[in-house]
C-alpha positions as CSV (number, residue, x, y, z in Angstrom):
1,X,-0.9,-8.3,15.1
2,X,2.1,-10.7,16.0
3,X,5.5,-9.1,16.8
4,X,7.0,-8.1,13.5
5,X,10.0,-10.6,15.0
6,X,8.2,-14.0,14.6
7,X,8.1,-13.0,10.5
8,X,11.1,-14.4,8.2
9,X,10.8,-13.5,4.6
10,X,10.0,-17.6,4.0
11,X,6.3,-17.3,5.4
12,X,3.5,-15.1,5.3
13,X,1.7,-18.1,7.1
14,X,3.2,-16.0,10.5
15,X,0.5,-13.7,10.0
16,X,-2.8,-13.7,11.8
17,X,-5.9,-15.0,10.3
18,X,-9.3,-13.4,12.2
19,X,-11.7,-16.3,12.7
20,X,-14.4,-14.5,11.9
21,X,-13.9,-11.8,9.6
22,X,-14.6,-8.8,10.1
23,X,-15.9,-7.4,6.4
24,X,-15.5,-3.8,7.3
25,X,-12.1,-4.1,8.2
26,X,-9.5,-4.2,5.5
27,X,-7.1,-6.9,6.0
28,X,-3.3,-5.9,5.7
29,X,-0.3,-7.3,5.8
30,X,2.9,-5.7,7.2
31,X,6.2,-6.6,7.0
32,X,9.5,-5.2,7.5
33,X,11.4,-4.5,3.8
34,X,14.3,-7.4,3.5
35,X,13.4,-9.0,0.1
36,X,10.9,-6.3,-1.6
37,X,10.3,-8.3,-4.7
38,X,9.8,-11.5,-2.5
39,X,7.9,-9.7,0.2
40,X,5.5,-8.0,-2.5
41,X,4.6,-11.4,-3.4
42,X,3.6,-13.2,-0.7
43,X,1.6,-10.1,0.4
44,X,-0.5,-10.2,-3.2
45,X,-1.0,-14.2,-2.6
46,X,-1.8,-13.8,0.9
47,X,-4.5,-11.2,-0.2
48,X,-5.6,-12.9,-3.2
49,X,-6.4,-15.4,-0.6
50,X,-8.7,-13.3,1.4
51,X,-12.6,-13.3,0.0
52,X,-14.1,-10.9,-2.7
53,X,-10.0,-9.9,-3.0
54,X,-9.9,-8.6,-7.0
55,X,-7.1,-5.8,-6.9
56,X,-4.5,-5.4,-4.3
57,X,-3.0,-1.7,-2.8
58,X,0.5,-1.9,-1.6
59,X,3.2,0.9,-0.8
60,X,6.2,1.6,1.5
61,X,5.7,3.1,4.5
62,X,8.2,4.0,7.5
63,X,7.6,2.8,11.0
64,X,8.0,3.7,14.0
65,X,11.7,2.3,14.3
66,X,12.3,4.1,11.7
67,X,12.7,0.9,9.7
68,X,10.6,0.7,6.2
69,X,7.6,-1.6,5.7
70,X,5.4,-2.9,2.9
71,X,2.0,-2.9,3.1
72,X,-0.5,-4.3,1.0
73,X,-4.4,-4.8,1.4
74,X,-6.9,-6.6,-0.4
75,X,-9.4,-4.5,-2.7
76,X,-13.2,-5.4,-2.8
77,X,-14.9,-4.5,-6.2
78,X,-16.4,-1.6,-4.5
79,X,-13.2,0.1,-2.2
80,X,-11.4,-0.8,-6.0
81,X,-13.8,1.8,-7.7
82,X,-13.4,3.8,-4.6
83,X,-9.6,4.3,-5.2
84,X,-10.0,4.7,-8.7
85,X,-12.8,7.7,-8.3
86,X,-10.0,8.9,-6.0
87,X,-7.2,8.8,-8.8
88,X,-9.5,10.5,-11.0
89,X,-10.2,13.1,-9.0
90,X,-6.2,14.0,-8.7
91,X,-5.1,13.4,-11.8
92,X,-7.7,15.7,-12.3
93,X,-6.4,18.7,-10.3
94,X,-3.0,18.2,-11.1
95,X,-1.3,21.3,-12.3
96,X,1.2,20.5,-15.2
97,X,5.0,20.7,-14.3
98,X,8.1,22.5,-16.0
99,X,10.5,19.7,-16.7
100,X,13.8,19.3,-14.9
101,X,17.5,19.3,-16.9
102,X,20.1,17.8,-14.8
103,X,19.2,19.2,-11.2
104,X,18.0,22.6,-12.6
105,X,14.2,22.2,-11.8
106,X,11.8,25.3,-11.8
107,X,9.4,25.1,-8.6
108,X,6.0,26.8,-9.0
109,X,5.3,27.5,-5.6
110,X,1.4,26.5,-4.3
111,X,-1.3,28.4,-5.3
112,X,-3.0,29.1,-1.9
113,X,-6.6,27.3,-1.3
114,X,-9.6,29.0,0.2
């Protein structure tokens, strides 16, 4: 990928296109957090661009640097159901939590795992 420098919050068009995709690769886009709402954008365009795109997966992440950085990737039909399985499966074995007042919060700690 290009040094993170050459990107300005104007264009995604600074990021690399692959001439010849590879389809087992998922594509992402990276940028360093200066306009979230605007960078967000242009990261679900810019993957709504790629083929087969139909949901898009972003978060915030912390690099290297230090510095934080949004990444999003492009969802096929079938990584989409993948990552929903996946949600299922958690929101499954969640264990229910006490409520908090003010900054009083009671902490179960973790059952251990086999």
């Amino acid at each position: 990928m290009n040094d993170e420098s050459q990107l300005d919050g104007d264009s995604i068009a600074a990021l690399p296109v692959q001439a010849k995709p590879d389809t087992t690769q998922l594509k992402q886009f990276v940028t360093t957090i200066k306009n979230a709402e605007q960078q967000v954008g242009e990261h679900v365009i810019a993957s709504l661009q790629q083929p087969n795109t139909v949901a898009i997966l972003t978060t915030v992440v912390m690099g290297a640097d230090g510095q934080q950085r949004i990444v999003s990737v492009g969802l096929n039909d079938e990584r989409l159901a993948e990552v929903q399985k996946l949600l299922q499966q958690a929101a499954e074995q969640r264990e229910p939590e006490e409520p908090c007042v003010g900054f009083h919060c009671m902490v179960k700690p973790k059952s251990a795992q086999p």
